[in-house]
VOGU-3710 file (C-alpha; in Angstrom, 3 decimals, decimal comma):
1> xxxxxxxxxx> 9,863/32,874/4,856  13,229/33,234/3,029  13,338/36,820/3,329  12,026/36,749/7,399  14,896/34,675/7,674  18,266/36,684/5,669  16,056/39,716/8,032  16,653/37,704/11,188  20,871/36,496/9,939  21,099/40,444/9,489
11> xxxxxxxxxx> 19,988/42,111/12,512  21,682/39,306/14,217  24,940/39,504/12,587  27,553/42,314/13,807  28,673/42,411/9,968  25,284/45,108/9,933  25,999/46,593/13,348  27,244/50,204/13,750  30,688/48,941/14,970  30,419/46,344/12,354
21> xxxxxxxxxx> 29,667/48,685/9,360  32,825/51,045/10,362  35,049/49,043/12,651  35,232/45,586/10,474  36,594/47,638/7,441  39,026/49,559/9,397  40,167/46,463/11,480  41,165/44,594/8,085  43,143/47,790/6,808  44,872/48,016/10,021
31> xxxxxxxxxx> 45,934/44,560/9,750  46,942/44,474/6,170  48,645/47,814/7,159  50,885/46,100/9,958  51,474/42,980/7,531  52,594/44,678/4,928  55,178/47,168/7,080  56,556/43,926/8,659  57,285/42,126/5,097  58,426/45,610/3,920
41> xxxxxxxxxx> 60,866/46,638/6,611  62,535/43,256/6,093  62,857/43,841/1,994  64,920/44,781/-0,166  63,499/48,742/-0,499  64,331/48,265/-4,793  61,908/45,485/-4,676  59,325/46,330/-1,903  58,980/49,090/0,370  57,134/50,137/3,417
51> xxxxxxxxxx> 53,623/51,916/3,759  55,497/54,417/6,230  58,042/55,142/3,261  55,184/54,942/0,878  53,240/57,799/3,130  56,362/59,944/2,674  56,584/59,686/-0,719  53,012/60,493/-0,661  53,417/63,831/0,545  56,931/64,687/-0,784
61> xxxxxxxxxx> 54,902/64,372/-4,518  51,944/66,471/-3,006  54,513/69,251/-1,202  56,147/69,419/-4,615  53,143/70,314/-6,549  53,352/66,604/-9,407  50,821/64,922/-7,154  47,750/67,039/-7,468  47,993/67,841/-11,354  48,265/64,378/-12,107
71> xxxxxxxxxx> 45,437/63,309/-10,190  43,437/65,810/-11,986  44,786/64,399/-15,060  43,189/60,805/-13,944  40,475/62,388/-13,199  39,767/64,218/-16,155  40,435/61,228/-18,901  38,430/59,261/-16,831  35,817/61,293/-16,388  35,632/61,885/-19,967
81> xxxxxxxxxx> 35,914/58,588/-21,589  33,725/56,950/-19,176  31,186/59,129/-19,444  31,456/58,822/-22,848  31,397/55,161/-22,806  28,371/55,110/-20,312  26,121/57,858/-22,881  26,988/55,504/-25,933  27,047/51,937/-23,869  23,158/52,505/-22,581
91> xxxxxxxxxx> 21,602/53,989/-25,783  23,127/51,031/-27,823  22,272/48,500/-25,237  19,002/50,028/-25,062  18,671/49,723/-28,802  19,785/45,839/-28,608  17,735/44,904/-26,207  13,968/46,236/-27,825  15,605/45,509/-31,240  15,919/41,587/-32,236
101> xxxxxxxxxx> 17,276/42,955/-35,555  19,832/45,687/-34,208  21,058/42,826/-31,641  21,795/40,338/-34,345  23,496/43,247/-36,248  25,347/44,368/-33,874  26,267/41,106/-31,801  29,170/39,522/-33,852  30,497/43,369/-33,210  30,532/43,628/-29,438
111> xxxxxxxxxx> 31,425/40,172/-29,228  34,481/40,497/-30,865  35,398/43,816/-28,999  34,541/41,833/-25,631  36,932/39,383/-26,594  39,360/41,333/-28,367  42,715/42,177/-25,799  42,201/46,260/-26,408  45,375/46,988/-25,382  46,611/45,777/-28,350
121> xxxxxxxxxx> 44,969/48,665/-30,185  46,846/51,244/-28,465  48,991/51,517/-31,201  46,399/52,230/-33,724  44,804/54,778/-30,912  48,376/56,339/-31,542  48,116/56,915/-35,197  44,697/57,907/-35,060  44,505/60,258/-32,434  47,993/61,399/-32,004
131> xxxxxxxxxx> 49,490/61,229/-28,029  47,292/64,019/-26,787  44,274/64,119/-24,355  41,809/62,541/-27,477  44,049/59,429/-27,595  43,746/58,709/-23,449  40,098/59,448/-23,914  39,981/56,767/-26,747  41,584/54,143/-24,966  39,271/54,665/-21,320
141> xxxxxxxxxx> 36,205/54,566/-24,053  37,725/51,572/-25,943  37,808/49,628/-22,395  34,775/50,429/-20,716  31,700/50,943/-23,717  31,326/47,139/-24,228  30,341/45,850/-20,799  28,095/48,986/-20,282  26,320/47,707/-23,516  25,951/43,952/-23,030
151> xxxxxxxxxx> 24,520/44,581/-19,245  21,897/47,539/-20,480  20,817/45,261/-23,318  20,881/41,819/-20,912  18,280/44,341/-18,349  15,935/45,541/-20,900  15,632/41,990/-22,779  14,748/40,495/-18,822  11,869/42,896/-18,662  9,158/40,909/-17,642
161> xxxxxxxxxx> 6,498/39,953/-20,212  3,302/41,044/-17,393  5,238/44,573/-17,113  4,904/45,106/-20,956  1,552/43,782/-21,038  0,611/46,884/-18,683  1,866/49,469/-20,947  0,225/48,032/-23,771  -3,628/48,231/-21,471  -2,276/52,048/-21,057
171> xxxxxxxxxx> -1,436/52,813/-24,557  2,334/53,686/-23,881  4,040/54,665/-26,861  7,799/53,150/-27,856  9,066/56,101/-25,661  7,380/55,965/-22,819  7,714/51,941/-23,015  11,475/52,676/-22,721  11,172/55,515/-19,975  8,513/54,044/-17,561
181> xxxxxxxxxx> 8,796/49,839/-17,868  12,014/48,941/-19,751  14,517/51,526/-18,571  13,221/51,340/-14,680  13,741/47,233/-15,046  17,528/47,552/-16,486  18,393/50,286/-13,474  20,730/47,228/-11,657  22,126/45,722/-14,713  23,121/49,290/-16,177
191> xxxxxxxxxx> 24,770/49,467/-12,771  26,441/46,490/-12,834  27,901/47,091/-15,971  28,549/50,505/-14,998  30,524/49,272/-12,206  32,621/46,604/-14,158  33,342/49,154/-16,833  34,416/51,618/-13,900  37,190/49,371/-13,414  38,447/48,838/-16,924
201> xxxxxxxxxx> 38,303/52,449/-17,184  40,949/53,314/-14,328  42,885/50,490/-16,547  42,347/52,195/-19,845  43,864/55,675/-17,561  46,970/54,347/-16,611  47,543/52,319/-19,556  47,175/55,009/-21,969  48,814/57,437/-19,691  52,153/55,066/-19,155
211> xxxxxxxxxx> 51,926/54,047/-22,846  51,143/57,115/-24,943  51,223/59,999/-23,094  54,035/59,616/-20,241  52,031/61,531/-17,950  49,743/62,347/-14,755  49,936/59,449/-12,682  50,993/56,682/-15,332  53,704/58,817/-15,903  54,593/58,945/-12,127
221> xxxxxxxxxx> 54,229/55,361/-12,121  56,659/54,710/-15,298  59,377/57,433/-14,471  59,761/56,902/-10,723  59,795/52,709/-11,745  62,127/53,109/-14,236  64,914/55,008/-11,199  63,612/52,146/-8,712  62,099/54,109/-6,381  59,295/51,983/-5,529
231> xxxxxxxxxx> 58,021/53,681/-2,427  57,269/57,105/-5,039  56,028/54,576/-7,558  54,016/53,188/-4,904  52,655/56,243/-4,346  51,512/56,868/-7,713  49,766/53,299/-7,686  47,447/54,507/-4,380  46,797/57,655/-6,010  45,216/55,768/-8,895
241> xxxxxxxxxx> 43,934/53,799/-6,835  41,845/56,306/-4,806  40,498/57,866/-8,219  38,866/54,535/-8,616  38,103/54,498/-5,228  36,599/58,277/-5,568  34,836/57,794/-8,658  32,823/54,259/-7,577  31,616/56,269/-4,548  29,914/58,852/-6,519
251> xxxxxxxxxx> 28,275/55,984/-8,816  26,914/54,800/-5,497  25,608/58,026/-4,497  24,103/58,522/-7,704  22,396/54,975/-7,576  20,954/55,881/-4,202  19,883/59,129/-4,832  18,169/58,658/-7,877  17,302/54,938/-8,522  16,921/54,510/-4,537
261> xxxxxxxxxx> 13,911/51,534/-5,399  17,295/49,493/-6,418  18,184/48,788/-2,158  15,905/45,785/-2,064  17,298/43,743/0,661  15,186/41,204/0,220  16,471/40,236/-3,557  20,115/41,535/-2,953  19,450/44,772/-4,321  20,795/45,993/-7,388
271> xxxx> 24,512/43,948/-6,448  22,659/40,983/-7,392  23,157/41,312/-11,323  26,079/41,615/-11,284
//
């Protein structure tokens, strides 16, 4: 009855309309587009600039060939360190969560990372790993491998006691326990986590990229702050922002592609760990 009903609220709402599902999204860019070119154009352009002025700066960094390399830069540490972090963060989580003993051994460990401000290890990132690529890829893997862990683990302990029981009456082995009951069950947490660990990564980008290397778009970011030019440091800040932007769409393709079982509307889909 539940479900009949959020079916009816949907196909009545214009939130899941065609205009709805393209037109609501670009309405509330538009206006925060015309809100924020009315507080800019009546700022002072040090402390707050335009999106016009912004746009400009936009392509003056593209026509002058810094954009493009350091949004390949972005790209590339993230890439790397989160894909790192997302190998590493499932098999331990994995491990956790069928292992009582590996959890209690490793607990008191990801607890204190998940607590731990990282950013305050940058430094020893630094004298570990120099200021080269290995050091950026560090710090994105530093930021993101812990929630990636805690979520895979937190899916494959909820595995439900009657889906276990089955592959016991087929005679699964540990493997195929892992690959056909307790990997299938963890699908939206290892999302989730993936998702929230998305985010820290673009963090663990710029922050190692303003802090250690001075380059790509952190470095666009610090240098172009530092001669208060806002709308170019501006600029660098939307760039980053649209490898995030970039990067969470092709998670979403990959979760509908291959874990498409994960759009049930009537639970809230996979969303609903989170």
């Amino acid at each position: 009855m539940t479900a009949r009903y959020h079916g009816r609220r949907r196909r009545g709402s214009i939130a899941y309309t065609r205009w709805g599902k393209i037109g609501l999204p670009l309405l509330s860019v538009l206006i925060f587009g015309l809100i924020w070119q009315y507080i800019g154009a009546h700022s002072n352009p040090i402390l707050f600039t335009t999106p016009i002025k912004v746009a400009q700066a936009f392509w003056d960094l593209l026509k002058g060939g810094i954009l493009w390399p350091a949004f390949y830069g972005a790209l590339r540490d993230l890439a790397i360190g989160y894909g790192l972090a997302a190998v590493i963060g499932i098999v331990v989580g994995m491990a956790m969560g069928r292992s009582p003993v590996v959890e209690k051994m490793l607990n008191p460990f990801v607890n204190f990372f998940q607590a731990t401000p990282l950013i305050a290890l940058v430094p020893l990132v630094v004298i570990w790993f120099g200021v080269a690529l290995q050091a950026r890829v560090a710090v994105v893997f530093i930021l993101a491998v812990w929630s990636i862990i805690i979520n895979t683990a937190t899916g494959v302990k909820e595995t439900p006691p009657s889906l276990l029981d089955v592959g016991r009456i087929y005679k699964f082995n540990p493997l195929q326990v892992v690959g056909h009951v307790q990997l299938p069950n963890a699908v939206p947490h290892i999302f989730a986590g993936l998702r929230i660990a998305l985010g820290k990564a673009l963090i663990g980008v710029m922050i190692a990229q303003m802090e250690i290397s001075v380059t790509g778009l952190g470095g666009i970011v610090v240098n172009y702050g530092d001669a208060f030019k806002t709308a170019y440091l501006l600029a660098g800040v939307v760039t980053a922002s649209l490898v995030g932007v970039i990067a969470a769409s092709l998670l979403e393709v990959i979760r509908k592609r291959v874990f498409p079982w994960t759009e049930d509307e009537g639970s809230g889909g996979w969303q609903a760990a989170i």
